[in-house]
N, CA, C and O of each residue as an XYZ file, in Angstrom:
876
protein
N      19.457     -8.475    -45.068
C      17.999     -8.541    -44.942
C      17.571     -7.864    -43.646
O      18.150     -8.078    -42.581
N      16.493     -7.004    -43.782
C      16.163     -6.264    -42.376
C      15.037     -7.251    -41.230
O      14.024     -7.885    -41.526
N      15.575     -7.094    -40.137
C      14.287     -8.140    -39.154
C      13.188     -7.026    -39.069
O      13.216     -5.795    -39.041
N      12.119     -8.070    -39.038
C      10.656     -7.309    -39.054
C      10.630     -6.640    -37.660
O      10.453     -5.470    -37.319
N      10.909     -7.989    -36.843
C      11.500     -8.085    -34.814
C      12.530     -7.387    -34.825
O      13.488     -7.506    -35.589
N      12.388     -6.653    -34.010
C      13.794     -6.093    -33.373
C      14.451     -6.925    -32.665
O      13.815     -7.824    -32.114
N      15.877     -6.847    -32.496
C      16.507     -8.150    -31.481
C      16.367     -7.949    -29.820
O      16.363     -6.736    -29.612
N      16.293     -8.428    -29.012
C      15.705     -8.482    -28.073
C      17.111     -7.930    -26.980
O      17.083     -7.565    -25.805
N      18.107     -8.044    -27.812
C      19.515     -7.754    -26.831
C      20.093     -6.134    -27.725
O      21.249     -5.712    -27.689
N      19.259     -5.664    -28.252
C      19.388     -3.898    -28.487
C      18.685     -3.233    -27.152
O      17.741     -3.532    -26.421
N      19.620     -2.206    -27.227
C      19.685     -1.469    -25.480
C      18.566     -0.405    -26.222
O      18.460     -0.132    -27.418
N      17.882      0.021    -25.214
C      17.002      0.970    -25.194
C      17.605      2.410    -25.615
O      18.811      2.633    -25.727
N      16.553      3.369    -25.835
C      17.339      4.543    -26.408
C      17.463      5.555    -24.985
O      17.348      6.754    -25.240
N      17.654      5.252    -23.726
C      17.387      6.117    -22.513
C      18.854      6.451    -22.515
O      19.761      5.683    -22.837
N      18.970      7.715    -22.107
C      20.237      7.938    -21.514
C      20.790      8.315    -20.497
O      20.637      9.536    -20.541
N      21.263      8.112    -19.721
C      21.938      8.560    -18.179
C      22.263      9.620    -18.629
O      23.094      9.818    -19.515
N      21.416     10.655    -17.856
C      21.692     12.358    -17.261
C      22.508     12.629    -16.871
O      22.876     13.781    -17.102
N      23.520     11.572    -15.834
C      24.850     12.281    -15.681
C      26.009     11.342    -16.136
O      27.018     11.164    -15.453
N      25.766     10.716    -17.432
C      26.711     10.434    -18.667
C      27.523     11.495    -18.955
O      27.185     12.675    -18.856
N      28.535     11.111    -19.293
C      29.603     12.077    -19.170
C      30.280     11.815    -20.660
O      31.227     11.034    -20.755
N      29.692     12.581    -21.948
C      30.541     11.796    -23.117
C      28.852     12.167    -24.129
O      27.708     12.528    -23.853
N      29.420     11.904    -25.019
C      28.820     12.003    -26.494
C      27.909     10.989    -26.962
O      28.137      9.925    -26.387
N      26.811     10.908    -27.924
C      26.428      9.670    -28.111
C      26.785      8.694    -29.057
O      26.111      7.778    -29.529
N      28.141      9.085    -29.296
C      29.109      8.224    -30.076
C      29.828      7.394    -29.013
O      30.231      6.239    -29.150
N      29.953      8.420    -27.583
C      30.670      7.656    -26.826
C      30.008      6.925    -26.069
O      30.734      6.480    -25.181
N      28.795      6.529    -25.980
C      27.870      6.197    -25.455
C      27.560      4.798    -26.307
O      27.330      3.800    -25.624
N      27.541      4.671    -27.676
C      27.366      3.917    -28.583
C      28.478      2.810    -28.218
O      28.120      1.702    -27.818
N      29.690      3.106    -28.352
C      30.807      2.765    -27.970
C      30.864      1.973    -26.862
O      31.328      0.835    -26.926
N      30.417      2.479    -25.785
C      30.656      2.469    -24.574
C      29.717      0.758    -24.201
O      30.022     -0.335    -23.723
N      28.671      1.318    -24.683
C      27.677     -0.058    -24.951
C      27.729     -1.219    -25.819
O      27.264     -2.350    -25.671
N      28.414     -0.679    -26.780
C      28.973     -1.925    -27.787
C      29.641     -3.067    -26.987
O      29.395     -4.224    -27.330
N      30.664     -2.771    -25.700
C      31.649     -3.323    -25.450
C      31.094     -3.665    -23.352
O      31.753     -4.107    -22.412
N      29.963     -3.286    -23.432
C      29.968     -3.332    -21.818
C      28.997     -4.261    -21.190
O      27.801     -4.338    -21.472
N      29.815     -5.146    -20.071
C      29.182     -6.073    -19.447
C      28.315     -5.513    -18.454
O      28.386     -6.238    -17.462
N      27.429     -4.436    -18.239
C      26.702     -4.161    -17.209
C      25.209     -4.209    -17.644
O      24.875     -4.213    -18.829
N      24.608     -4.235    -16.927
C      23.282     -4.201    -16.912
C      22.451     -3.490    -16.017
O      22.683     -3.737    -14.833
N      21.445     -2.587    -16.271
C      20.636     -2.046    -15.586
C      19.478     -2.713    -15.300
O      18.840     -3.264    -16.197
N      18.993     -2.735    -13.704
C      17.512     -4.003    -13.192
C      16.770     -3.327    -13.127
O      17.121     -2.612    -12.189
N      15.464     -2.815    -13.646
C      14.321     -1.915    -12.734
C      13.194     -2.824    -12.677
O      13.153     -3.899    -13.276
N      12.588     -2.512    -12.185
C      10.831     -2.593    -11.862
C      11.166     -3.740    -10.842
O      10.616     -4.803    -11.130
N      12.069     -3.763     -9.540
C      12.205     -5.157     -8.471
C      11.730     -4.608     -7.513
O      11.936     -3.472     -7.087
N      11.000     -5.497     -7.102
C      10.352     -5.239     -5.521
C      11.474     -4.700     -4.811
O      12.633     -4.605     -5.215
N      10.870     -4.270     -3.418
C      11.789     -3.935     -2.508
C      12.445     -4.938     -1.481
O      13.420     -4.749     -0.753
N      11.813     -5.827     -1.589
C      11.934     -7.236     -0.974
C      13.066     -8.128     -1.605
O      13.910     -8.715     -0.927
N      13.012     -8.155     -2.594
C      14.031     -8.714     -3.747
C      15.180     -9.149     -2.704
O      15.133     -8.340     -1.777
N      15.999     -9.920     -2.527
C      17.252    -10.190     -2.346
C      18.535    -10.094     -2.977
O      18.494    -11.005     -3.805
N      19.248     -9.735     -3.041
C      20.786     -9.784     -3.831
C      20.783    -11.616     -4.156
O      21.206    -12.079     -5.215
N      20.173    -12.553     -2.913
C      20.297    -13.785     -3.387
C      19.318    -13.893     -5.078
O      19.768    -14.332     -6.136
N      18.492    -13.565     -4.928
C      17.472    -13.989     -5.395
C      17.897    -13.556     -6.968
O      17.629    -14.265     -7.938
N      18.549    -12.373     -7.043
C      19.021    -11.980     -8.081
C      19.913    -12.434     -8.799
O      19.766    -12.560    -10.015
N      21.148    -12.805     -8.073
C      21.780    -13.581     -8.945
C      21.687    -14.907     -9.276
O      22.359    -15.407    -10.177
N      20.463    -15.842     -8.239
C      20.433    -17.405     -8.778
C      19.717    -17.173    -10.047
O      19.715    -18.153    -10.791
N      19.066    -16.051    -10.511
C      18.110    -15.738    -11.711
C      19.358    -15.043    -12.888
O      19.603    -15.675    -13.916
N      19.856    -14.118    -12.683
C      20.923    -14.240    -13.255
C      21.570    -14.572    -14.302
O      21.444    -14.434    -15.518
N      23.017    -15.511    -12.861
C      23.583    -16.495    -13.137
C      23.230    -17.372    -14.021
O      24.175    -17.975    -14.529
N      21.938    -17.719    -14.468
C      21.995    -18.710    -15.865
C      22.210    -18.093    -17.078
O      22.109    -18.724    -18.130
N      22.549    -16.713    -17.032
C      22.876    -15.991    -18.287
C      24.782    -16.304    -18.603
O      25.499    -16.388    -19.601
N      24.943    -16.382    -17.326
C      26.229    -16.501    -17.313
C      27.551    -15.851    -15.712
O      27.157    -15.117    -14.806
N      28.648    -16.258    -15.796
C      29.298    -15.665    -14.527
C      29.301    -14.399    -14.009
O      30.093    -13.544    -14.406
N      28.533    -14.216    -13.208
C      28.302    -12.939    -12.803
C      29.648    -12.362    -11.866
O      30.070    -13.095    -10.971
N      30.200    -11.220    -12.077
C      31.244    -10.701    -11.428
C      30.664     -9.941    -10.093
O      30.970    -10.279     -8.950
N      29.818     -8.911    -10.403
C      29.352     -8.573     -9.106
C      28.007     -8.240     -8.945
O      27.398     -8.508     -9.981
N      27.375     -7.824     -8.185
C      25.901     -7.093     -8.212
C      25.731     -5.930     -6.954
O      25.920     -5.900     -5.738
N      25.357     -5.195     -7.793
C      25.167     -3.582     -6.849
C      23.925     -3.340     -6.510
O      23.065     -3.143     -7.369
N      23.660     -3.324     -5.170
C      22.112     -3.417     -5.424
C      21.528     -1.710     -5.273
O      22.429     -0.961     -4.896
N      20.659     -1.267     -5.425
C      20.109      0.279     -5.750
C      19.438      0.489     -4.216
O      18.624     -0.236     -3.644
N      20.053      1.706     -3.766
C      19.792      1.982     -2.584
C      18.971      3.283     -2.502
O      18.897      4.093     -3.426
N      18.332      3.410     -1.251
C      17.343      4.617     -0.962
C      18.575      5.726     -0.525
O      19.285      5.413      0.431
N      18.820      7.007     -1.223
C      19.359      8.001     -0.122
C      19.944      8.040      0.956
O      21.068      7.770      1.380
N      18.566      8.600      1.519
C      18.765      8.563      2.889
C      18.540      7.261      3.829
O      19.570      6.955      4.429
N      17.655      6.595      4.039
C      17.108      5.418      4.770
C      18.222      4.070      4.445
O      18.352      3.173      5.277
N      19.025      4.072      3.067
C      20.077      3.318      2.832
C      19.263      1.946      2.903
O      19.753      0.937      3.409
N      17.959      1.989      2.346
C      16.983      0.331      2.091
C      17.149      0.082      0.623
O      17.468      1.038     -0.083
N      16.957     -1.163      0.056
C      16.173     -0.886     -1.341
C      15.510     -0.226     -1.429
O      14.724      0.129     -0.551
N      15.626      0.345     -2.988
C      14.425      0.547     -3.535
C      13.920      0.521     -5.059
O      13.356      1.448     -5.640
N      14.215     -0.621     -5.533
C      14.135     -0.903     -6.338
C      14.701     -1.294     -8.092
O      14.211     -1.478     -9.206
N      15.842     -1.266     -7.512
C      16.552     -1.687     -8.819
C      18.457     -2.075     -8.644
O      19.072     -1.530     -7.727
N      18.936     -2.704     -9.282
C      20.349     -2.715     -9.267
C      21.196     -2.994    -10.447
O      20.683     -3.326    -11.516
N      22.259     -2.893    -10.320
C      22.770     -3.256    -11.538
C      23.928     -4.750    -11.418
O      24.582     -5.061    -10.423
N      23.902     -5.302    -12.442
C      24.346     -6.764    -12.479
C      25.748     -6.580    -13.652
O      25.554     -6.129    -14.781
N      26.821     -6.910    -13.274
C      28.070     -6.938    -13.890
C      28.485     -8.290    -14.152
O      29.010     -8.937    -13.246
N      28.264     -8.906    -15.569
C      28.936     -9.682    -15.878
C      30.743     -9.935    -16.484
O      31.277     -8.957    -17.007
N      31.193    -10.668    -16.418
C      32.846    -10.984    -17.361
C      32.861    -10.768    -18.651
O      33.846    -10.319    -19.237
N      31.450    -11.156    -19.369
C      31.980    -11.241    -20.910
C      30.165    -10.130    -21.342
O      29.044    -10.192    -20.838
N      30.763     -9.243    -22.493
C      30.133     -8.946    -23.240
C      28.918     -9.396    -22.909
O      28.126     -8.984    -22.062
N      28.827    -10.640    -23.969
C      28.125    -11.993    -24.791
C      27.183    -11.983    -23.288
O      26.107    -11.388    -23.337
N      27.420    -12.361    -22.529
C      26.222    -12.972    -21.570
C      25.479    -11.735    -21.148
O      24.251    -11.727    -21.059
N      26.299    -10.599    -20.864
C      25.386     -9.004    -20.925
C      24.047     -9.415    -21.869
O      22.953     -9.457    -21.306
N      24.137     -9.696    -23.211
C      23.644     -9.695    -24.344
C      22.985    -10.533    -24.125
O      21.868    -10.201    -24.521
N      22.935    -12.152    -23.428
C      22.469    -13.228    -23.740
C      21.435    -13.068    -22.385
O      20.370    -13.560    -22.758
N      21.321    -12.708    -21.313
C      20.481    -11.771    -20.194
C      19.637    -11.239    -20.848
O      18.605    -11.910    -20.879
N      19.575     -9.995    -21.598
C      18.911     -9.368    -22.724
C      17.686    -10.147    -23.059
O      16.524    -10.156    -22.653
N      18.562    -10.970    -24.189
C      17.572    -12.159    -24.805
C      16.459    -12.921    -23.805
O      15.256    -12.915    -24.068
N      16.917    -13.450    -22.852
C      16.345    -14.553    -22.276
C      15.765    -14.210    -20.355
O      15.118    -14.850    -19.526
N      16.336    -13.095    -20.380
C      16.007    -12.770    -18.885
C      14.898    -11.309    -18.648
O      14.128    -11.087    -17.713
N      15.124    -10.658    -19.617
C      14.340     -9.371    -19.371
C      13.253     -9.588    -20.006
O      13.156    -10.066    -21.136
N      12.102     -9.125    -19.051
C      10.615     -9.262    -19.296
C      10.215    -10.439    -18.717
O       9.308    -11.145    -19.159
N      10.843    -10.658    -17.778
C      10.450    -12.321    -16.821
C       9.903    -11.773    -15.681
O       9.741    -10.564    -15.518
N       9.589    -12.709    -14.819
C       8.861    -12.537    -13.041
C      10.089    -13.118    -12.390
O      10.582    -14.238    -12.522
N      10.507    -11.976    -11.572
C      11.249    -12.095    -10.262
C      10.133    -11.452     -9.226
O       9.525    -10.413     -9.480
N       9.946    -12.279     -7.941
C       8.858    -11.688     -7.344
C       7.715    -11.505     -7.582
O       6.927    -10.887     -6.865
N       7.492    -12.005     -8.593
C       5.812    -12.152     -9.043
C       5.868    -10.527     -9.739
O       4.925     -9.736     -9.749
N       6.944    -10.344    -10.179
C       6.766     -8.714    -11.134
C       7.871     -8.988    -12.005
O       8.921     -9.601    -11.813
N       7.294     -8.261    -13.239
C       8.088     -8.090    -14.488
C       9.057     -6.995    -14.786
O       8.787     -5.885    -15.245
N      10.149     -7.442    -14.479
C      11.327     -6.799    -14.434
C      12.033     -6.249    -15.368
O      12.261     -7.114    -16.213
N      12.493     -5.267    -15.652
C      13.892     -4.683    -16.726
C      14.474     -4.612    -16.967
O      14.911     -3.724    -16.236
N      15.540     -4.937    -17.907
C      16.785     -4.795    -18.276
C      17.063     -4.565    -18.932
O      16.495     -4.943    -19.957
N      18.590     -3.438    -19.043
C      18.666     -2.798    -20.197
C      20.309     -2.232    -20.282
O      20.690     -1.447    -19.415
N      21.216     -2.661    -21.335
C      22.707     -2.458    -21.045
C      22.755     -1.122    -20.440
O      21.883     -0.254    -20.450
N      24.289     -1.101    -19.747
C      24.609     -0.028    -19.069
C      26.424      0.680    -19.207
O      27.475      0.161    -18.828
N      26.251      1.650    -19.706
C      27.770      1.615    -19.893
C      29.035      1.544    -19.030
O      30.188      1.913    -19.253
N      28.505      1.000    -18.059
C      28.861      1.172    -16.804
C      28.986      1.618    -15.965
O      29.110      2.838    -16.076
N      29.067      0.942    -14.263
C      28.737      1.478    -13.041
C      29.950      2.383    -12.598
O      31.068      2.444    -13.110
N      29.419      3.102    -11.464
C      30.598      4.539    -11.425
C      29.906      4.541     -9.601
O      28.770      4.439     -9.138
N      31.154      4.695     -9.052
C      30.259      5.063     -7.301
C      29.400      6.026     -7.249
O      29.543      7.127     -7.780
N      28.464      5.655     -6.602
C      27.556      6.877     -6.510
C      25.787      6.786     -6.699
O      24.774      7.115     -6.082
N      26.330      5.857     -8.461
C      24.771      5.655     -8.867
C      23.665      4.335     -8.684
O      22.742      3.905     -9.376
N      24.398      3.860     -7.113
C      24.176      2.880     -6.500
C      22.525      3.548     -5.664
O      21.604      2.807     -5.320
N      22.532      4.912     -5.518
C      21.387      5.693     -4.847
C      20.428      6.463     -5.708
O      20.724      6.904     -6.818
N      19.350      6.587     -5.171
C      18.027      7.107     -5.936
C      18.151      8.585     -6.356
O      18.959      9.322     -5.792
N      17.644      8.856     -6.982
C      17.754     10.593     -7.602
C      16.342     11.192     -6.984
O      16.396     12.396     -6.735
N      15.235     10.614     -6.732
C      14.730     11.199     -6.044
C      14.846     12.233     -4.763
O      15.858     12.363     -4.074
N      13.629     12.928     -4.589
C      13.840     14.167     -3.675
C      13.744     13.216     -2.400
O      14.643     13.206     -1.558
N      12.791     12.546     -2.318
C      12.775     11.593     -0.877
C      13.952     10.546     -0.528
O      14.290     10.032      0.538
N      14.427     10.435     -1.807
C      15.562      9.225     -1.310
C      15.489      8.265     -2.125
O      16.564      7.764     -2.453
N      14.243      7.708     -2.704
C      14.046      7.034     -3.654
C      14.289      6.974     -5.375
O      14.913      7.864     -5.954
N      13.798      5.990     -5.965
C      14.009      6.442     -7.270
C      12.771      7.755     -7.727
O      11.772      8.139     -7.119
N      13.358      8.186     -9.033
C      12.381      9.407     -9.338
C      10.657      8.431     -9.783
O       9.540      8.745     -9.372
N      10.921      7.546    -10.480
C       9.430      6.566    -10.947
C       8.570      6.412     -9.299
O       7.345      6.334     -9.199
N       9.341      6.397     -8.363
C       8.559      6.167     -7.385
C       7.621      7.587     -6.607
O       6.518      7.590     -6.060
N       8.665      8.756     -6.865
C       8.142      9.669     -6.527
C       6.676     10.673     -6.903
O       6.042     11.560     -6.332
N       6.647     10.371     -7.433
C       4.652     10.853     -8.030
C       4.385      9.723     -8.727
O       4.300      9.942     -9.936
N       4.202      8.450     -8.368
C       3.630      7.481     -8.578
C       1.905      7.253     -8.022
O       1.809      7.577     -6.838
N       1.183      6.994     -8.352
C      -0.086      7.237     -7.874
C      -0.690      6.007     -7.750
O      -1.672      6.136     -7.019
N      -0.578      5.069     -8.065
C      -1.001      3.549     -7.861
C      -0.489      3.191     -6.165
O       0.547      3.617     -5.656
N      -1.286      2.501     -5.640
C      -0.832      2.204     -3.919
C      -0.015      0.293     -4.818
O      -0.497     -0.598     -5.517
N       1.076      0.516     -4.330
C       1.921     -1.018     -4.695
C       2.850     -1.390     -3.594
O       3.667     -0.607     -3.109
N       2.681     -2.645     -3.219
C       3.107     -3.633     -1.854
C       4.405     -3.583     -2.531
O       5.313     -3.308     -1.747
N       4.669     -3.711     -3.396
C       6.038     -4.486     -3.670
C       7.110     -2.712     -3.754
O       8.079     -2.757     -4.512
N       6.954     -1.859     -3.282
C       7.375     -0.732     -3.519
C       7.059      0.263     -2.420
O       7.131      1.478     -2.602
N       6.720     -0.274     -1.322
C       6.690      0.828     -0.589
C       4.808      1.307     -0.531
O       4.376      2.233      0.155
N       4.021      0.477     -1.354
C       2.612      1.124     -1.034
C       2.509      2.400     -1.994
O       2.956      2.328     -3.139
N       2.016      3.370     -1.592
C       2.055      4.981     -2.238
C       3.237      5.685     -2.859
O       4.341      5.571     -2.325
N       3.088      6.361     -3.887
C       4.169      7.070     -3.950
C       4.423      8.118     -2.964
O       3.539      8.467     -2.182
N       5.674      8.675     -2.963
C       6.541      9.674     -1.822
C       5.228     11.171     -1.802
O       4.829     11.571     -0.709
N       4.697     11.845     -3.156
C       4.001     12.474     -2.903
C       2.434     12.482     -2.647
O       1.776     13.432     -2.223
N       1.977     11.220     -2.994
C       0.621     10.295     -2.412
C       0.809     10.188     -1.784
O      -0.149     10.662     -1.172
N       1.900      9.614     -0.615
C       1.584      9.343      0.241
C       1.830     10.228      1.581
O       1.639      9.885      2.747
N       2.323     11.504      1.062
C       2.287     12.626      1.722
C       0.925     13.433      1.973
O       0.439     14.086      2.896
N       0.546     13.039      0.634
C      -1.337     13.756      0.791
C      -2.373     12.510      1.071
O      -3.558     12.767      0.862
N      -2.094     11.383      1.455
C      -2.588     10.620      2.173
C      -2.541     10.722      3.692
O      -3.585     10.329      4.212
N      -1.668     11.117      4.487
C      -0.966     11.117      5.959
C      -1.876     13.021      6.223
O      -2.577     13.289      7.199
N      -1.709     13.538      5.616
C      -2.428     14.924      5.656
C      -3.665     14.466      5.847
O      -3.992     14.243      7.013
N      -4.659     14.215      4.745
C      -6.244     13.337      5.071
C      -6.114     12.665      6.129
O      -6.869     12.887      7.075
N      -5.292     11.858      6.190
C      -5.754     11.119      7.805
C      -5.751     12.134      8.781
O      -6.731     12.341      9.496
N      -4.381     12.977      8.874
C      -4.801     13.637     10.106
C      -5.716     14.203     10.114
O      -6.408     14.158     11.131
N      -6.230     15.173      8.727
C      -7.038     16.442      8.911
C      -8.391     15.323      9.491
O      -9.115     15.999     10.222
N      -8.719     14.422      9.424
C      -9.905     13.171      9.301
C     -10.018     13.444     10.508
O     -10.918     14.161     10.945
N      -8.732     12.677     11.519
C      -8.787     12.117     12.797
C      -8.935     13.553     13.513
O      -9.276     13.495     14.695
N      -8.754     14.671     13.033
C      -8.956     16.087     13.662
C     -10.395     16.228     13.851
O     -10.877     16.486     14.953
N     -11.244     16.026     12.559
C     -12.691     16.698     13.018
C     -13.721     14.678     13.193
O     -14.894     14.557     13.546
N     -13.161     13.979     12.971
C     -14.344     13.289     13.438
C     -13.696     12.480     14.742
O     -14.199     11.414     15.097
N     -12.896     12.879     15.226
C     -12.534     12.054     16.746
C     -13.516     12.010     17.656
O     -14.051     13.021     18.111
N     -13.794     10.903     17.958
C     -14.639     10.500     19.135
C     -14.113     11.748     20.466
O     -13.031     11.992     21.000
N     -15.358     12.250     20.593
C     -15.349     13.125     21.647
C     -14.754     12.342     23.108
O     -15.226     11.315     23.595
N     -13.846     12.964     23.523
C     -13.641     11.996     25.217
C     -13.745     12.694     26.195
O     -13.966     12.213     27.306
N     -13.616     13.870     25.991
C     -14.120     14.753     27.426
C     -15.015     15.451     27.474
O     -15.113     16.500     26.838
N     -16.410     14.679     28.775
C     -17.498     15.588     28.565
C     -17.860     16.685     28.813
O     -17.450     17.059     29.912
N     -18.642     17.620     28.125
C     -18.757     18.921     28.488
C     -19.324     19.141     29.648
O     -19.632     18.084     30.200
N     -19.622     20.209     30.321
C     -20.030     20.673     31.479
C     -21.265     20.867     31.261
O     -21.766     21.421     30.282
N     -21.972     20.249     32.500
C     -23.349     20.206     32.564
C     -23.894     18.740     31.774
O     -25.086     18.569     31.515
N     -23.138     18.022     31.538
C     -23.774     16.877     30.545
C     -24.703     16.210     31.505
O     -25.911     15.989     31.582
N     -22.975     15.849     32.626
C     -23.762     14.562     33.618
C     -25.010     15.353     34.448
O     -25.848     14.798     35.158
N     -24.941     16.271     34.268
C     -26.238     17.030     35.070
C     -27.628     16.759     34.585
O     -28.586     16.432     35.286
N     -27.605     16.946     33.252
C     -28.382     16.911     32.299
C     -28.904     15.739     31.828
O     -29.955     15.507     31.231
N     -27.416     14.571     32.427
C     -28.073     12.894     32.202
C     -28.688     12.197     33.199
O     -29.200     11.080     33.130
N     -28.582     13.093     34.332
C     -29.415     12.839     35.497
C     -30.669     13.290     35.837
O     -31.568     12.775     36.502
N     -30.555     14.522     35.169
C     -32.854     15.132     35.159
C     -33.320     13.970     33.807
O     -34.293     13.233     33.964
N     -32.784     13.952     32.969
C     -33.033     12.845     32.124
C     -33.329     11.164     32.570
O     -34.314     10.504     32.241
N     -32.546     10.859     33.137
C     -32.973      9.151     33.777
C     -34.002      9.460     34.607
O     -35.145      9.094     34.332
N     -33.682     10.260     35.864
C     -34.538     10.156     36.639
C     -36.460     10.811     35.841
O     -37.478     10.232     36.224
N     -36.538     11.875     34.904
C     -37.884     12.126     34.148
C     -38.237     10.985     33.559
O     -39.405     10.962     33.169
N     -37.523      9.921     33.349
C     -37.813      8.380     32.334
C     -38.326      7.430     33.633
O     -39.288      6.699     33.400
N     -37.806      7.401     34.836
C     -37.982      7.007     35.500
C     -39.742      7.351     36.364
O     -40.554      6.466     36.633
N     -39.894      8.587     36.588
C     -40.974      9.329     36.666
C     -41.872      8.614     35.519
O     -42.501      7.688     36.033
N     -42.111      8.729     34.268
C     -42.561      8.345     33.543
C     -43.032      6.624     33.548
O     -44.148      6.145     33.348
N     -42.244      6.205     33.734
C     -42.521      4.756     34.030
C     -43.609      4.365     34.838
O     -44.539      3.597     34.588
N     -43.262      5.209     36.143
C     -44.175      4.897     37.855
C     -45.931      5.469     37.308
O     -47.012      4.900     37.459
N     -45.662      6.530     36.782
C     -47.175      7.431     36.082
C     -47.772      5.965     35.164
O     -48.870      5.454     35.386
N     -46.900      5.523     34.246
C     -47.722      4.806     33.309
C     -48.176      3.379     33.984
O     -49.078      2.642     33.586
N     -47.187      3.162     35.270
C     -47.502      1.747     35.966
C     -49.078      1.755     37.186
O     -49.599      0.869     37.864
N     -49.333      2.966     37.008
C     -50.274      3.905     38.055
C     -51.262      3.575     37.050
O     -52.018      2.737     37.541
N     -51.541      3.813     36.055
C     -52.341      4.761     34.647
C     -53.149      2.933     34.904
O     -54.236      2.522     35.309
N     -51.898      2.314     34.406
C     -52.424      0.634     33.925
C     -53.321      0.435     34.829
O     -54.519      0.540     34.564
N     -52.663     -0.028     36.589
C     -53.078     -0.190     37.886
C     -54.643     -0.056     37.600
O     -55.548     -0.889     37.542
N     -54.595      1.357     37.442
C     -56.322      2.284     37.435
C     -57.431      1.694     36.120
O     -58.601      1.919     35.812
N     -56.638      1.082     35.742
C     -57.747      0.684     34.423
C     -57.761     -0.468     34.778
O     -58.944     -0.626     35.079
N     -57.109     -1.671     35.008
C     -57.236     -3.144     35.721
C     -58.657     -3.087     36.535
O     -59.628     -3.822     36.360
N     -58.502     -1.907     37.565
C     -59.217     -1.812     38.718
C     -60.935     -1.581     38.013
O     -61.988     -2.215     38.071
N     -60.497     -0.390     37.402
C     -62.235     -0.204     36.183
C     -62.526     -1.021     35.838
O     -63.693     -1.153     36.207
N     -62.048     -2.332     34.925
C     -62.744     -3.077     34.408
C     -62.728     -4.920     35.380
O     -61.730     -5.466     35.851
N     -63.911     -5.355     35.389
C     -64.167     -6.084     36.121
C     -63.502     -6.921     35.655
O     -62.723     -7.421     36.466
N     -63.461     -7.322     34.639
C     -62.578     -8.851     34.435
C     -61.119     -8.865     34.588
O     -60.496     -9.816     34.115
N     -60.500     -7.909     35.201
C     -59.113     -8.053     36.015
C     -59.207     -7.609     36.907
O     -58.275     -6.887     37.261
N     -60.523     -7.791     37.917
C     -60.846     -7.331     39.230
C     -59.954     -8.834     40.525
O     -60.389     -9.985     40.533
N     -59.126     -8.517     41.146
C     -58.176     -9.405     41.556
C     -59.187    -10.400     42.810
O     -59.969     -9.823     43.565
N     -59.074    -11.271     42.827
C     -59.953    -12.653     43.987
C     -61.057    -12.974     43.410
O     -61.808    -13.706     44.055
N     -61.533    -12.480     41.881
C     -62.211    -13.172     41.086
C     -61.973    -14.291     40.341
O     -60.880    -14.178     39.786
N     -62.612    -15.500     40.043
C     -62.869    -16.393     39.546
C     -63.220    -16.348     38.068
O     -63.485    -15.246     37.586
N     -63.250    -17.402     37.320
C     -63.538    -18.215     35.858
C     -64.732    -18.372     36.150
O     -65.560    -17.889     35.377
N     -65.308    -19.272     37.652
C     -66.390    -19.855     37.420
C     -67.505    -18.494     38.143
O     -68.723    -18.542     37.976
N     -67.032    -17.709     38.687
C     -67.764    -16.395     38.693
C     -68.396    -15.388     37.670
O     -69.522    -14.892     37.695
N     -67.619    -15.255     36.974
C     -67.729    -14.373     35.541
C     -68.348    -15.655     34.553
O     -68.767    -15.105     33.535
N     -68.588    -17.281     34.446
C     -69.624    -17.543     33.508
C     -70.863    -17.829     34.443
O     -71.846    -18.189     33.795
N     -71.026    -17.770     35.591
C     -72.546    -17.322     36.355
C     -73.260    -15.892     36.033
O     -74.471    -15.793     35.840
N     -72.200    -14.616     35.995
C     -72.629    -13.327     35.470
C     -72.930    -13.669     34.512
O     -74.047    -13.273     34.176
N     -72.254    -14.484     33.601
C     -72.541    -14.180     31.942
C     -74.084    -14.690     31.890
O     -74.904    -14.051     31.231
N     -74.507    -16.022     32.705
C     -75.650    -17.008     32.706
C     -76.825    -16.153     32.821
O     -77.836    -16.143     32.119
N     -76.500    -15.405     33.876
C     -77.516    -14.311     34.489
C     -77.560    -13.718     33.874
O     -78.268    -12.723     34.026
């Protein structure tokens, strides 16, 4: 009878680029292999953290964790080697498509690990998914390798034309000094101007009285 569902412990159809063998031997190879491939893990992730999550699939033999190139950090993925087949398979079922780190993780058999493919294929060092990635993500480094190359460009070209000016030009302070002092001028003229109109009109004529000005008014 055919399942409507696919089974949840069939390996994906991806193939390692530098597989070495046929896809008979590849078929083969997976029929019988305890490895597993991790993607989509933060960079934060722990080797602890990985196998207490794991380990409930079953005895884990070792764990390789996926390294950057050059910088030799995470970056995002590793592979998990179990003893038996069966728990490869039973991981599958019950572990892939879960939250490690508050992100939904991948797994997917592997025909096994070989030295080497412990490091990213990327040009920066990283994995290639990270490298023209365009989403800004915490759990990965923020930007991808080429975002965030044309991000660091904008800033500088930014901090090039709108930098706060710090050295003043010549003639400024010259120029801020006929300036205060003409504001200053201005002030004394308008305190003069007032003075002269107080003086014109009688009712701010100074040593006059309240009860003076309602005798004028009487009169």
């Amino acid at each position: 009878m055919a399942n409507i569902v696919q089974p949840l412990c069939v390996p994906s159809s991806y193939k390692d680029q530098q597989y070495q063998g046929s896809s008979t031997d590849l078929a083969k190879d997976l029929s019988n292999s305890t490895t597993l491939y991790v993607g989509n893990l933060s960079f934060y992730t722990t080797e602890e953290q990985i196998y207490e999550l794991f380990s409930k699939a079953g005895e884990i033999k070792r764990i390789i964790m996926g390294l950057d190139k050059f910088q030799k950090t995470p970056c995002g993925f590793c592979f998990v080697e179990y003893y038996h087949h069966q728990d490869a398979l039973d991981c599958m079922k019950y572990i892939n498509s879960t939250k490690l780190d508050e992100r939904i993780i991948r797994t997917d058999l592997d025909p096994g690990y070989r030295d080497g493919r412990q490091f990213g294929r990327g040009r920066s060092g990283g994995q290639v998914r990270d490298e023209y990635r365009q989403d800004y993500d915490t759990g990965r480094g923020g930007w991808g390798h080429v975002r965030a190359r044309q991000e660091a460009e904008r800033a500088r070209r930014q901090k090039e034309e709108y930098e706060a000016i710090t050295i003043i030009p010549s003639g400024a302070q010259e120029y801020k000094g006929k300036s205060s002092g003409s504001k200053k001028r201005d002030r004394t003229e308008d305190d003069e101007r007032e003075n002269r109109e107080k003086v014109k009109n009688p009712r701010f004529r100074e040593g006059r009285s309240d009860d003076e000005d309602e005798m004028q008014t009487d009169a």
